[in-house]
N, CA, C and O atoms as a DFTB+ gen file, in Angstrom:
732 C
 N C O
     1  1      16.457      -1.459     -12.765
     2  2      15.570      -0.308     -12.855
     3  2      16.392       0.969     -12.805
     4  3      17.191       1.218     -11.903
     5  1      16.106       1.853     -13.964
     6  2      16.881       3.154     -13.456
     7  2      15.991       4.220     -12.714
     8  3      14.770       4.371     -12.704
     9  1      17.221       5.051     -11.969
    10  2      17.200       5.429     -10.816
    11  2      16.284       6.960     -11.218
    12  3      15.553       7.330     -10.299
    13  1      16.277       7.590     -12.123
    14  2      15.647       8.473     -12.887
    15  2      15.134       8.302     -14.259
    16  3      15.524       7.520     -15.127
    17  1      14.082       9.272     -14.300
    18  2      13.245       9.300     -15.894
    19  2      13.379      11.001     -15.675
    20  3      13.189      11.714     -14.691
    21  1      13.795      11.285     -17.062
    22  2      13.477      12.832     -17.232
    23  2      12.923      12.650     -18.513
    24  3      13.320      11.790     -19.300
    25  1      11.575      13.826     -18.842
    26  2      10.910      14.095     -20.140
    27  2      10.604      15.470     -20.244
    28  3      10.568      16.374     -19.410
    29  1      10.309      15.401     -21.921
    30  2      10.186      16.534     -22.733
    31  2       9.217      16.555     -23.263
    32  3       8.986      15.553     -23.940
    33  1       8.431      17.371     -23.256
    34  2       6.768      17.352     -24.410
    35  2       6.829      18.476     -25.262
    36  3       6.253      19.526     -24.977
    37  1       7.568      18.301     -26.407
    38  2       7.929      19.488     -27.351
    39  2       6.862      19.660     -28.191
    40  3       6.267      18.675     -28.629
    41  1       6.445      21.101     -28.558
    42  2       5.116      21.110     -29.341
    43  2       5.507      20.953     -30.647
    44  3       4.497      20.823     -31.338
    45  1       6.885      20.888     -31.543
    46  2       6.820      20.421     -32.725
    47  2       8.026      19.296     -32.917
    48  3       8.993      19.445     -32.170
    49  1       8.059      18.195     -33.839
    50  2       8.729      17.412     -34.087
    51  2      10.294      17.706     -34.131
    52  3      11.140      17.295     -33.337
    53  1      10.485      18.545     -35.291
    54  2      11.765      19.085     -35.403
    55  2      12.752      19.223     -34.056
    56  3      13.677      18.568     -33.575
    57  1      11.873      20.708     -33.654
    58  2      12.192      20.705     -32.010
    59  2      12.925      19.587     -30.970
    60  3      13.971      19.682     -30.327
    61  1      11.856      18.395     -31.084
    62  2      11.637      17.293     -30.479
    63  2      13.092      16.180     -30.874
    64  3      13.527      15.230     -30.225
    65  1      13.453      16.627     -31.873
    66  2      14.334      15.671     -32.775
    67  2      15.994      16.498     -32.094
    68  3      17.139      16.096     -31.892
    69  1      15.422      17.514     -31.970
    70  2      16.642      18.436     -31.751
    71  2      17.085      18.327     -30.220
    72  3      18.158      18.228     -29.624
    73  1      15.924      18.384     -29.923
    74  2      16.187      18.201     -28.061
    75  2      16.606      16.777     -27.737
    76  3      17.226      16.726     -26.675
    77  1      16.424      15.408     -28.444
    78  2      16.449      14.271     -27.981
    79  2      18.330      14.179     -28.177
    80  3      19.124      13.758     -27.335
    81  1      18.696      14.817     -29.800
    82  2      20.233      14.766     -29.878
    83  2      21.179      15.612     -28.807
    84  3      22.381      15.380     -28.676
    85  1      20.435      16.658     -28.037
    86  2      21.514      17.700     -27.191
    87  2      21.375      16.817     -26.110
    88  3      22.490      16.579     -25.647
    89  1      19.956      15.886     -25.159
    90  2      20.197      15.091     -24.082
    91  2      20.492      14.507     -24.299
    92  3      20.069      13.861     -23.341
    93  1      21.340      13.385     -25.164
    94  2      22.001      12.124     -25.361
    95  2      23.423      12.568     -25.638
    96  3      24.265      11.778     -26.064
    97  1      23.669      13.793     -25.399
    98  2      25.013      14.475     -25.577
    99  2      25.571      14.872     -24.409
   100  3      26.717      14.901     -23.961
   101  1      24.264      15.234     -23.939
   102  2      24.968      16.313     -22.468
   103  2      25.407      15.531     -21.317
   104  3      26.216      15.958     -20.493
   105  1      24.719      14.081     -21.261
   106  2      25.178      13.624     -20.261
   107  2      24.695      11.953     -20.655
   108  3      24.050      11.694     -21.671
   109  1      25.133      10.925     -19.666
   110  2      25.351       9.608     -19.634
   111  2      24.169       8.697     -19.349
   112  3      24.190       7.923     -18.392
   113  1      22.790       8.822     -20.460
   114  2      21.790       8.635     -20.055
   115  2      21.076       7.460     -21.186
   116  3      21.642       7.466     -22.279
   117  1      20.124       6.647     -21.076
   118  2      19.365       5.898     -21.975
   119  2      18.402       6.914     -22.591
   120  3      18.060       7.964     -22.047
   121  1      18.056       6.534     -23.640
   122  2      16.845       6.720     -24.504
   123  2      15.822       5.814     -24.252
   124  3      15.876       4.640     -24.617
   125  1      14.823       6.342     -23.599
   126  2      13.542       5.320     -23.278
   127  2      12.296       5.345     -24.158
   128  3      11.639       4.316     -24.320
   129  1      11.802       7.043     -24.995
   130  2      11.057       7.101     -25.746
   131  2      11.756       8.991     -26.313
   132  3      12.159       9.969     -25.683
   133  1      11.514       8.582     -28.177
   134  2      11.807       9.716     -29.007
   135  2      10.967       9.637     -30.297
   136  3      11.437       9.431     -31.416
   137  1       9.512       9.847     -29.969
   138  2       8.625       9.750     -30.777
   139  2       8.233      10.817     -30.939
   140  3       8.494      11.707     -30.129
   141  1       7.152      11.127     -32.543
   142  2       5.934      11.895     -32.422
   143  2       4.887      11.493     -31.668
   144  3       4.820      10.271     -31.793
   145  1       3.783      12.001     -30.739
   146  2       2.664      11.938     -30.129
   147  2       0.963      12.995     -31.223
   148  3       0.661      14.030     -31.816
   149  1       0.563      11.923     -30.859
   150  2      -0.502      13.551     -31.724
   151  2      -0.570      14.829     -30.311
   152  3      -0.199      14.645     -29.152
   153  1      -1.099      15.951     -30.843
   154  2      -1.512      16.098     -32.475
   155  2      -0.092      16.849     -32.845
   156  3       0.104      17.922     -32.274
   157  1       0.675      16.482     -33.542
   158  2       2.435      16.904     -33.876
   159  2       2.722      17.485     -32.872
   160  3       2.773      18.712     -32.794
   161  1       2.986      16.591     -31.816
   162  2       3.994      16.958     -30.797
   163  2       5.088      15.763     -30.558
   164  3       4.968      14.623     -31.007
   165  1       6.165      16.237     -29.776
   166  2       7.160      14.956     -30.000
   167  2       7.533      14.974     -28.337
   168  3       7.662      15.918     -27.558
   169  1       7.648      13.510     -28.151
   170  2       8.197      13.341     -26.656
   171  2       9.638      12.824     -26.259
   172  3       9.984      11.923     -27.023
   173  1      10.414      13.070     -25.465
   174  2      11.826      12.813     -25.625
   175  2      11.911      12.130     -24.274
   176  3      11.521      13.068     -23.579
   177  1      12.167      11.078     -23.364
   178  2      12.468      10.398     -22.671
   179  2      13.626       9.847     -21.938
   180  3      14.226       8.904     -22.454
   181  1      13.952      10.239     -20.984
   182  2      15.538       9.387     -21.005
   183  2      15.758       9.084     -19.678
   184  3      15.334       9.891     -18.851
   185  1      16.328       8.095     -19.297
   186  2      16.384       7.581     -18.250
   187  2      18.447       7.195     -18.089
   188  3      19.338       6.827     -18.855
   189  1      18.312       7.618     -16.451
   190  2      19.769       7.406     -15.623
   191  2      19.849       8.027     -14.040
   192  3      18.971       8.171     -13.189
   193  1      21.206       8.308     -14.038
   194  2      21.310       8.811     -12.367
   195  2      20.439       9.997     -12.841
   196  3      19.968      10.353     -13.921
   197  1      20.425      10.547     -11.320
   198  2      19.526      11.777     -11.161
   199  2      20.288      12.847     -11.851
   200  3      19.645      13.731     -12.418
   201  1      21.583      12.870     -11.867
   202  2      22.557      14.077     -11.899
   203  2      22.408      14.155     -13.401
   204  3      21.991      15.144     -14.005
   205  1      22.779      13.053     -13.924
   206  2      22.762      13.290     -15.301
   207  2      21.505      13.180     -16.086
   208  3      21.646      13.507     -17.265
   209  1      20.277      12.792     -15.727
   210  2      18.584      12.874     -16.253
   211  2      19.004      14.206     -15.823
   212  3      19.632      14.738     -16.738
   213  1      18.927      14.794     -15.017
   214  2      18.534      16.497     -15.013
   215  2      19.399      17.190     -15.773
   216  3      18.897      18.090     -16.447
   217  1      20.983      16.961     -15.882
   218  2      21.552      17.932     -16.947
   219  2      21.532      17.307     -18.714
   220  3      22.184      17.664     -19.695
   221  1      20.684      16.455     -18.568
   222  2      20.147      15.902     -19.939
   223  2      18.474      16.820     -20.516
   224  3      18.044      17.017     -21.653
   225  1      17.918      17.185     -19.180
   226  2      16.842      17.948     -19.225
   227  2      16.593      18.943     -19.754
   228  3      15.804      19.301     -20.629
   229  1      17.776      19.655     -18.800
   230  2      18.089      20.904     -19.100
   231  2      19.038      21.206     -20.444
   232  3      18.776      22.267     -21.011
   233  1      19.981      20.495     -20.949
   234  2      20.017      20.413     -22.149
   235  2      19.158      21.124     -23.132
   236  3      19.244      22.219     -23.689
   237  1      17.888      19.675     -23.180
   238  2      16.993      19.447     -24.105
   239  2      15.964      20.807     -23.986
   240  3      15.115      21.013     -24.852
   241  1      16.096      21.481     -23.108
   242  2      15.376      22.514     -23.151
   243  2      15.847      23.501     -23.682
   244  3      15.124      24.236     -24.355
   245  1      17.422      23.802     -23.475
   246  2      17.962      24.563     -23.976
   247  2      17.813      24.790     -25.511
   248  3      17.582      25.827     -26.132
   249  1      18.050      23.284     -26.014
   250  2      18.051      23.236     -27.158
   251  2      17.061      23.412     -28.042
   252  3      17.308      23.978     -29.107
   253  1      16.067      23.059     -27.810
   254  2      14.390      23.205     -28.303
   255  2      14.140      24.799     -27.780
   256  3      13.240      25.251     -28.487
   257  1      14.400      25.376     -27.231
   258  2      14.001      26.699     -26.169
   259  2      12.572      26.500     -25.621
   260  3      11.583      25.930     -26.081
   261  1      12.793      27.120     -24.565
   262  2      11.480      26.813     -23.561
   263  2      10.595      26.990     -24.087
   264  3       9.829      26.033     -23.977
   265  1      10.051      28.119     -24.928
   266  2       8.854      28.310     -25.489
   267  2       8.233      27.403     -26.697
   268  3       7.164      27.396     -27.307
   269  1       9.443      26.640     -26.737
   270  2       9.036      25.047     -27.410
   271  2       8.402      24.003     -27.049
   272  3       7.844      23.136     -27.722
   273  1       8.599      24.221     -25.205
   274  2       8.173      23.006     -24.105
   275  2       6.907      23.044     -23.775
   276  3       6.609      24.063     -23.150
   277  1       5.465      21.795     -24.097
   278  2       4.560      22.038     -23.571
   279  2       4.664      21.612     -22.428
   280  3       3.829      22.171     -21.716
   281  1       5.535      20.589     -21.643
   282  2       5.255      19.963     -20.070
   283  2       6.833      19.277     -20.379
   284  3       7.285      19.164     -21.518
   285  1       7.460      18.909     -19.302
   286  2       8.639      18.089     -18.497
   287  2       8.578      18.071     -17.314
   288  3       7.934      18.743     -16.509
   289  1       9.628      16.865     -17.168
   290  2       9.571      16.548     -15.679
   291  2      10.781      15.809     -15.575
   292  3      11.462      15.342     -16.488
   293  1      11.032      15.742     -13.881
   294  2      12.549      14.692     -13.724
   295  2      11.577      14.345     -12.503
   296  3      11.014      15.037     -11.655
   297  1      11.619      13.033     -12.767
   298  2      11.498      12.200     -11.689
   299  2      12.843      11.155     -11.023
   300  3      13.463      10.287     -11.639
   301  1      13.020      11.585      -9.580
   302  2      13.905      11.067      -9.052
   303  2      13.935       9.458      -9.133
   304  3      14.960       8.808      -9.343
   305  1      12.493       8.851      -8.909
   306  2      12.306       7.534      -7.700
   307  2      11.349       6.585      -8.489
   308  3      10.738       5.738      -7.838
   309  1      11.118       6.686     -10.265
   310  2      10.347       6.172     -10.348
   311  2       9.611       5.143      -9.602
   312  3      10.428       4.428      -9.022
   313  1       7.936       4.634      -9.293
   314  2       7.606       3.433      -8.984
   315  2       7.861       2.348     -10.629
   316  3       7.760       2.518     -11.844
   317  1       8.225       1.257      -9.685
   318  2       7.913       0.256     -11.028
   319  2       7.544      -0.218     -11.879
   320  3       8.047      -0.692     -12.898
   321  1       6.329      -0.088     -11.389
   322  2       5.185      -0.289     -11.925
   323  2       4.183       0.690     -13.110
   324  3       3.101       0.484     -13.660
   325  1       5.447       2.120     -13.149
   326  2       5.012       2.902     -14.594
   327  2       5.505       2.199     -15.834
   328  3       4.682       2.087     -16.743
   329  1       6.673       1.723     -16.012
   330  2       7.387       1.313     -17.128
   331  2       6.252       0.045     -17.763
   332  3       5.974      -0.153     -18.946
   333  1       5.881      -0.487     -16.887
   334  2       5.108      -1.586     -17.667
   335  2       3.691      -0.964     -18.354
   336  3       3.294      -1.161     -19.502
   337  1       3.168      -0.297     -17.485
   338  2       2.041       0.731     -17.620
   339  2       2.263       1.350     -18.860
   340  3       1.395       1.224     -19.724
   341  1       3.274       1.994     -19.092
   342  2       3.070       3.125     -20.281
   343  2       3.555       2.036     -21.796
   344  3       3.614       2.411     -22.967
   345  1       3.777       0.957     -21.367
   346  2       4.171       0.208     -22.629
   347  2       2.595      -0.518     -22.515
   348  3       2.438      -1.378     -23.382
   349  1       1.864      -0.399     -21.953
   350  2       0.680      -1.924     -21.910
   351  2       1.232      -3.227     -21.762
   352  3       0.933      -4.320     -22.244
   353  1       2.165      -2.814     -20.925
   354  2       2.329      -4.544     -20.593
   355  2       1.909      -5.291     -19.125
   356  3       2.405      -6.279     -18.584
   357  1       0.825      -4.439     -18.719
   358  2       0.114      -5.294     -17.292
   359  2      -1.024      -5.709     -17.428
   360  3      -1.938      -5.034     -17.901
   361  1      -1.127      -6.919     -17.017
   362  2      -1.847      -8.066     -17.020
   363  2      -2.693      -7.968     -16.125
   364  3      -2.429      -8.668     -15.148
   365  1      -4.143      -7.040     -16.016
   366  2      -4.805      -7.149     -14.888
   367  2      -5.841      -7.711     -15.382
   368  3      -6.363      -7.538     -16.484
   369  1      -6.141      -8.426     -14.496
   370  2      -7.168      -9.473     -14.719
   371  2      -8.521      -9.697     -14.139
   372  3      -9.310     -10.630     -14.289
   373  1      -8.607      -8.232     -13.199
   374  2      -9.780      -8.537     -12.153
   375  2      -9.695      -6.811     -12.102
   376  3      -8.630      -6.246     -11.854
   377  1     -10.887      -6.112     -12.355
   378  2     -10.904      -4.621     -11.914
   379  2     -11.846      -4.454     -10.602
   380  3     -12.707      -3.593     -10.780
   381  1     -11.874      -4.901      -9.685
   382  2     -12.484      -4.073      -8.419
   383  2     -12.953      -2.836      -8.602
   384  3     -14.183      -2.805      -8.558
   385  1     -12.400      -1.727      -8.806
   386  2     -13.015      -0.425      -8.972
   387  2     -12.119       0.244      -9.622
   388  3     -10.954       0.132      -9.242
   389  1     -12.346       0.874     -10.454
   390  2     -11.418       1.459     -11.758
   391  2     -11.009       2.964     -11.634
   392  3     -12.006       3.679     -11.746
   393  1     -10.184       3.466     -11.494
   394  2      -9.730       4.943     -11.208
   395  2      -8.910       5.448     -12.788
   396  3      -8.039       4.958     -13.508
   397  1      -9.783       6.729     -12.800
   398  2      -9.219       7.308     -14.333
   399  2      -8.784       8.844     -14.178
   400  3      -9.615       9.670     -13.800
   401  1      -7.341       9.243     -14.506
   402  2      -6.852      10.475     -14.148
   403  2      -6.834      10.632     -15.621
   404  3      -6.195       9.724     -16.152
   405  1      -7.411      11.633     -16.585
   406  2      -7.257      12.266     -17.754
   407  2      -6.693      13.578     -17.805
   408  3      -7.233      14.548     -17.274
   409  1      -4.871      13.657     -18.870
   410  2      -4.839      15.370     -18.511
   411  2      -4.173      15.706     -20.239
   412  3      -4.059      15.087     -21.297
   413  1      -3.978      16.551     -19.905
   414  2      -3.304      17.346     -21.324
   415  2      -2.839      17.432     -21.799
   416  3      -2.967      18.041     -22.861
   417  1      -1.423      16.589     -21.165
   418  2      -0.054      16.322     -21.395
   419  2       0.730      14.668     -21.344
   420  3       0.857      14.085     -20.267
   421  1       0.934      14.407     -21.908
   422  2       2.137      12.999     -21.947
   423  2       2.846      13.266     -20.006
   424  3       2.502      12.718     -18.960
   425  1       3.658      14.084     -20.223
   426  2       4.457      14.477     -18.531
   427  2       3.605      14.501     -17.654
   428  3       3.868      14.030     -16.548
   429  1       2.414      15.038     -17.922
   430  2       1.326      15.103     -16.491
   431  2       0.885      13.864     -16.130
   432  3       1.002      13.521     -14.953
   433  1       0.235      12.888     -17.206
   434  2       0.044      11.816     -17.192
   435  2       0.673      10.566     -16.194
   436  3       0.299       9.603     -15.525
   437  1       2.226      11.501     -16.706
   438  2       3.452       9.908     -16.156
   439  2       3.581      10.494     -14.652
   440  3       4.236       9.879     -13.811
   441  1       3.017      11.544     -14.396
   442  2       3.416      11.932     -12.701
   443  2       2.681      11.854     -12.123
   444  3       2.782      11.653     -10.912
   445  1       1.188      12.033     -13.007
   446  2       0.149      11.417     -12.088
   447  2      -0.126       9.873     -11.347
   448  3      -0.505       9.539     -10.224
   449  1       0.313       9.049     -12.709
   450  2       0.175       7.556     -12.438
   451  2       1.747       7.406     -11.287
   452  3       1.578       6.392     -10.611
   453  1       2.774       7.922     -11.010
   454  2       3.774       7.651     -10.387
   455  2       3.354       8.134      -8.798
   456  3       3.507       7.372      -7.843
   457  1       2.824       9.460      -8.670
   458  2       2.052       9.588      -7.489
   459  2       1.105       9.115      -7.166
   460  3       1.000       8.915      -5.956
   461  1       0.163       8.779      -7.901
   462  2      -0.970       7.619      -7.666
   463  2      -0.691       6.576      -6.840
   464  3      -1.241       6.350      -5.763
   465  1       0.431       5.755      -7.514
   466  2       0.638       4.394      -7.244
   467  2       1.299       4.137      -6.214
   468  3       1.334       2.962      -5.849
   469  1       2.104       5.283      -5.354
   470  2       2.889       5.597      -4.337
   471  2       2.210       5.735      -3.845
   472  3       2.110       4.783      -3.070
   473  1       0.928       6.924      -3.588
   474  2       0.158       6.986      -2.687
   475  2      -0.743       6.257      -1.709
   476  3      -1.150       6.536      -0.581
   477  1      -0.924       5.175      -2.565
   478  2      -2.427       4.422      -2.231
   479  2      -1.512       2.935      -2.713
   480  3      -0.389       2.899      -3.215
   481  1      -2.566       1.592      -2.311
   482  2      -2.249       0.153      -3.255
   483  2      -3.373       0.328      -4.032
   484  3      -4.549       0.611      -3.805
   485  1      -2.545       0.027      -5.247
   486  2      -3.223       0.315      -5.892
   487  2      -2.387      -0.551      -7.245
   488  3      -1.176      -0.772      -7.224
   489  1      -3.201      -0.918      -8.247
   490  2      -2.390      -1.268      -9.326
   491  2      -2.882      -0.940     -10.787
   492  3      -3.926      -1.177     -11.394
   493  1      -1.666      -0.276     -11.114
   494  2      -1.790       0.483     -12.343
   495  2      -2.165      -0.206     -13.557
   496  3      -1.349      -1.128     -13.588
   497  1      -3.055      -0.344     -14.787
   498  2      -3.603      -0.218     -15.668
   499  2      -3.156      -0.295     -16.623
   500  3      -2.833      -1.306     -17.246
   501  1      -3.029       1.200     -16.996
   502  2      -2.253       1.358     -18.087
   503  2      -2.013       3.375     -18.103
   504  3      -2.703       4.204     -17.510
   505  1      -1.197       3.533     -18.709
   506  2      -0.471       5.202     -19.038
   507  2      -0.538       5.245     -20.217
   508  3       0.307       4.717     -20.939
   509  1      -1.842       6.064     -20.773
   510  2      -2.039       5.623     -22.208
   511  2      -1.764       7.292     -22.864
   512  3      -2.493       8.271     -22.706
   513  1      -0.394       7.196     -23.669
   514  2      -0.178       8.595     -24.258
   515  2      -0.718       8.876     -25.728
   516  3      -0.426       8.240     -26.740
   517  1      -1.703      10.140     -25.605
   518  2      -1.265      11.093     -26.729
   519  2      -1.730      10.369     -28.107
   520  3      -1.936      11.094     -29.080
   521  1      -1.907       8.932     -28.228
   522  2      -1.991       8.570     -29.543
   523  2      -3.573       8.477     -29.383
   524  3      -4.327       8.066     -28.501
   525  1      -3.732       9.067     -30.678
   526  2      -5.013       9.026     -31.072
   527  2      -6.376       9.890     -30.017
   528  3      -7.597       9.783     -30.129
   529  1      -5.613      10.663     -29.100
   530  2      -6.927      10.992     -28.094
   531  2      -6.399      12.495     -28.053
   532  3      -6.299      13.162     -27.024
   533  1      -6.037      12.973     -29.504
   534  2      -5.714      14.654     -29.559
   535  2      -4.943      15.055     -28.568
   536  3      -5.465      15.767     -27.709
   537  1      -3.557      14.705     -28.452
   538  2      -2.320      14.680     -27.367
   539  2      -2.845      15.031     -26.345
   540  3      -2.113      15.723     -25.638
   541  1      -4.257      14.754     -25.798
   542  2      -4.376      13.835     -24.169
   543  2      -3.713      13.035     -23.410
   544  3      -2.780      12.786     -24.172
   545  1      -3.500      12.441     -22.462
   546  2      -3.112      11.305     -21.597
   547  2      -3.964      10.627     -20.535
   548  3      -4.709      11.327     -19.849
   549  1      -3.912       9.461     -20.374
   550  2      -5.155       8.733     -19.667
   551  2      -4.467       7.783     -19.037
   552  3      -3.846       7.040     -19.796
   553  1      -4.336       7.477     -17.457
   554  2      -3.926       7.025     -16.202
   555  2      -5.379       6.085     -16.015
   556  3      -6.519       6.550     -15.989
   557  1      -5.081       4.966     -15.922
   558  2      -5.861       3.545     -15.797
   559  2      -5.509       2.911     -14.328
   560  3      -4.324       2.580     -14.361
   561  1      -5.948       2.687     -13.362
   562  2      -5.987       2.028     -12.363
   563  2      -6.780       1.260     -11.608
   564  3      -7.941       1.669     -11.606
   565  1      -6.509      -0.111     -10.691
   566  2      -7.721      -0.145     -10.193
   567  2      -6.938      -0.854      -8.672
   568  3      -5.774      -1.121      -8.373
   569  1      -8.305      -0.972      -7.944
   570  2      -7.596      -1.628      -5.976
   571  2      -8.946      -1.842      -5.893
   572  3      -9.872      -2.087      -6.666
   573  1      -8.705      -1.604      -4.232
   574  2     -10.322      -1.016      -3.810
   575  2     -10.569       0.345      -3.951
   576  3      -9.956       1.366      -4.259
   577  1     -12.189      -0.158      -3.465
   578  2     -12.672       1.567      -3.778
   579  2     -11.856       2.656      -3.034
   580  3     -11.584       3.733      -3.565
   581  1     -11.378       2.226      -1.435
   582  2     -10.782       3.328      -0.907
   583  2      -8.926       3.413      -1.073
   584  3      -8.116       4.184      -0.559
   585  1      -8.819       2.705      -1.653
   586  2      -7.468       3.155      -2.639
   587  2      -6.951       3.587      -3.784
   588  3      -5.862       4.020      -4.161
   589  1      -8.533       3.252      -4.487
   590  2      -8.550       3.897      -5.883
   591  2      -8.810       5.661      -5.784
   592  3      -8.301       6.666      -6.279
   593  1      -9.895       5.340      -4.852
   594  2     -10.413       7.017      -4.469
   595  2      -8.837       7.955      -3.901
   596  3      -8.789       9.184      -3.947
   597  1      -7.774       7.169      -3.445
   598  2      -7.123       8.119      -2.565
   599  2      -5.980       8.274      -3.372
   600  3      -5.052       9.047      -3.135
   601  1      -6.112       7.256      -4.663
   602  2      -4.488       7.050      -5.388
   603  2      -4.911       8.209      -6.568
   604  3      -4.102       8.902      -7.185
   605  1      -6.734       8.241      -6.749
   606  2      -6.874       9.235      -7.813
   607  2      -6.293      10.646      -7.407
   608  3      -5.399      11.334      -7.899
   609  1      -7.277      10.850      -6.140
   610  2      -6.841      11.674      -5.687
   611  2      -5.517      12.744      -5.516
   612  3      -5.241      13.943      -5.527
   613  1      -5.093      11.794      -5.400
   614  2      -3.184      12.047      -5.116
   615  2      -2.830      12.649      -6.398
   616  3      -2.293      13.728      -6.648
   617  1      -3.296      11.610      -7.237
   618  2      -2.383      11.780      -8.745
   619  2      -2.807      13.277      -9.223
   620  3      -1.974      14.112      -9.573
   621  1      -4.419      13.541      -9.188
   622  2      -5.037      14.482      -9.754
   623  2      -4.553      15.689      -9.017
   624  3      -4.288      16.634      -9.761
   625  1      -4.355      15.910      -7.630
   626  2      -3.750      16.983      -7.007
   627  2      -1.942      17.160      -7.369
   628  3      -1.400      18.234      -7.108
   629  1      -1.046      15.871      -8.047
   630  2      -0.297      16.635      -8.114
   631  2       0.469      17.203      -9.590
   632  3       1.566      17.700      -9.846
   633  1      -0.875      16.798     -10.468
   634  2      -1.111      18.156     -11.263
   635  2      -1.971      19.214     -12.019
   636  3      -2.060      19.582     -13.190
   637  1      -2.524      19.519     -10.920
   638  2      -3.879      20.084     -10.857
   639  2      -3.335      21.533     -11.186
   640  3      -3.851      22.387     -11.906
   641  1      -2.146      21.582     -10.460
   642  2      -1.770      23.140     -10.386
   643  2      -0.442      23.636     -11.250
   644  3       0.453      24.459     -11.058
   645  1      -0.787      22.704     -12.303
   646  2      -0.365      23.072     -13.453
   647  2      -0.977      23.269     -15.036
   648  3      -0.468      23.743     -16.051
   649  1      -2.307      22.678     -14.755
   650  2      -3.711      23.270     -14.973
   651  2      -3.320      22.286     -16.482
   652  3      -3.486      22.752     -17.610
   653  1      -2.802      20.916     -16.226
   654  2      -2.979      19.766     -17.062
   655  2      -4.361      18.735     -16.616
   656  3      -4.935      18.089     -17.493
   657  1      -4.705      18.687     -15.484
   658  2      -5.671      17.802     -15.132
   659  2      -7.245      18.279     -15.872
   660  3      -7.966      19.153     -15.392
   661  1      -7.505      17.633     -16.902
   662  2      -9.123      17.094     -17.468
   663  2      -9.747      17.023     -16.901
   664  3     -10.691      17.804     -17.025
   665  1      -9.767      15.934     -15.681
   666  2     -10.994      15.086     -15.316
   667  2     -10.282      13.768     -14.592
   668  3      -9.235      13.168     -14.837
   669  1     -11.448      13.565     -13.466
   670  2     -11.013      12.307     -12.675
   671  2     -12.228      11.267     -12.310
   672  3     -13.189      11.774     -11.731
   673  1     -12.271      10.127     -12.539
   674  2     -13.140       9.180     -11.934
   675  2     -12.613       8.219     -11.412
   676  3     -11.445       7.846     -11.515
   677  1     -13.738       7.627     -10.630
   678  2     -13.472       6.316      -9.689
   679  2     -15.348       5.625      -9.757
   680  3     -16.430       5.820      -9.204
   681  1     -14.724       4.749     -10.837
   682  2     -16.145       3.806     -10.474
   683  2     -15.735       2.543      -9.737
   684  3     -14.839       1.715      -9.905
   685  1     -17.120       2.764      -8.500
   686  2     -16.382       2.248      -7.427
   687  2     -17.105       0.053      -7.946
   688  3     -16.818      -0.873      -7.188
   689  1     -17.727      -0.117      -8.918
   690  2     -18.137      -1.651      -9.849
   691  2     -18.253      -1.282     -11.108
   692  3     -19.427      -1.124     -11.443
   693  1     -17.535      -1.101     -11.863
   694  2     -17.783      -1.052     -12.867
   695  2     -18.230      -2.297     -13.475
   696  3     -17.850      -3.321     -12.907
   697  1     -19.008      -2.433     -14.585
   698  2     -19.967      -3.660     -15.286
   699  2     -18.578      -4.282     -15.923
   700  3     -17.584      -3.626     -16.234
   701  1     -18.804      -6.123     -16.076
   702  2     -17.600      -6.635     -16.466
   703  2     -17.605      -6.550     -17.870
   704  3     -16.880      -7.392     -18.400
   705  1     -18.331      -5.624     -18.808
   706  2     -18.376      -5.625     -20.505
   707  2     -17.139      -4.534     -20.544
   708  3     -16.264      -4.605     -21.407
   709  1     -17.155      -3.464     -19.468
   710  2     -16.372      -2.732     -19.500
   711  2     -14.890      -3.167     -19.554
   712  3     -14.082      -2.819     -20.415
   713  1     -14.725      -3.749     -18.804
   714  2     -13.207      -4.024     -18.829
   715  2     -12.361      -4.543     -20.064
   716  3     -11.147      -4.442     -20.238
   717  1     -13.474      -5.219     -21.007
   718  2     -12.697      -5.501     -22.452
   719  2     -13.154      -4.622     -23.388
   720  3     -12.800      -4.870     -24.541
   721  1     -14.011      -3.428     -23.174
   722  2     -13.752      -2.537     -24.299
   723  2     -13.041      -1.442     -23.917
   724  3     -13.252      -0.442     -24.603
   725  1     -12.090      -1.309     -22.831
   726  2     -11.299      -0.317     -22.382
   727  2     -10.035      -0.894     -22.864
   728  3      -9.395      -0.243     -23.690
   729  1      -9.480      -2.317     -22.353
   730  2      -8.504      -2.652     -22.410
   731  2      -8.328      -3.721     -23.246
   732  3      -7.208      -4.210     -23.397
């Protein structure tokens, strides 16, 4: 597992293309995701030590210029349990009560579900970016009700005050038709 994730939410491709080549330059890091997202925005991803995710960051900002950046982030400590999440690769099989953090951004998204899942037990869903939901992001979780309520919670406060957070629910039974037309 690496020890850091740093990202970029560039509002145009080009940009996006430009920033992914200056962080894979500046310092000693993986490429985890260097896509377009709708609606033409591009996300740049990269994962390593802390030292070098952040001067890979800062790079990529440089290079795109800030007023290029809709959202980033360096996360020190990822939980584990995002990487599988943002690919759809968790296997949940039983939803108890379903917790939904919706925000504005790809970056808000991945910090919500990382504080979420730290906060509370809780097990993550899915981190569904940007495709197809007009470069939205949507945080999928479920536990019990009073871990879903406290992991939403968490997630939604810590980015509320960056004025990416949509909307938050916690249905505390959701009906079992639901669970296969979500996922």
């Amino acid at each position: 597992m690496k020890r850091a994730i740093g990202l970029l939410e560039l509002k145009n491709m080009t940009k996006g293309i430009l920033a992914a080549d200056a962080m894979l330059k500046a310092a000693n890091v993986e490429m985890i995701i260097a896509q377009p997202m709708c609606p033409g925005k591009y996300v740049v991803m990269v994962a390593g030590d802390v030292g070098a995710v952040q001067s890979a960051v800062k790079s990529g900002q440089t290079a795109a210029g800030t007023d290029n950046v809709v959202d980033e982030f360096m996360l020190p400590n990822l939980h584990a349990s995002v990487f599988p999440a943002l690919t759809g690769c968790t296997a949940v099989h039983e939803i108890k009560s379903l917790g939904v953090i919706e925000s504005y951004s790809v970056a808000s998204a991945i910090v919500a579900a990382d504080t979420a899942v730290k906060a509370s037990n809780v097990e993550l869903i899915e981190v569904r970016l940007a495709r197809g939901m007009g470069g939205k992001a949507m945080v999928t979780l479920t536990g019990d009700v009073g871990a879903v309520t406290a992991a939403v919670r968490a997630g939604s406060e810590a980015i509320k005050a960056s004025g990416f957070l949509v909307d938050q629910l916690v249905l505390p039974a959701p009906h079992s038709a639901l669970h296969k037309s979500l996922f």
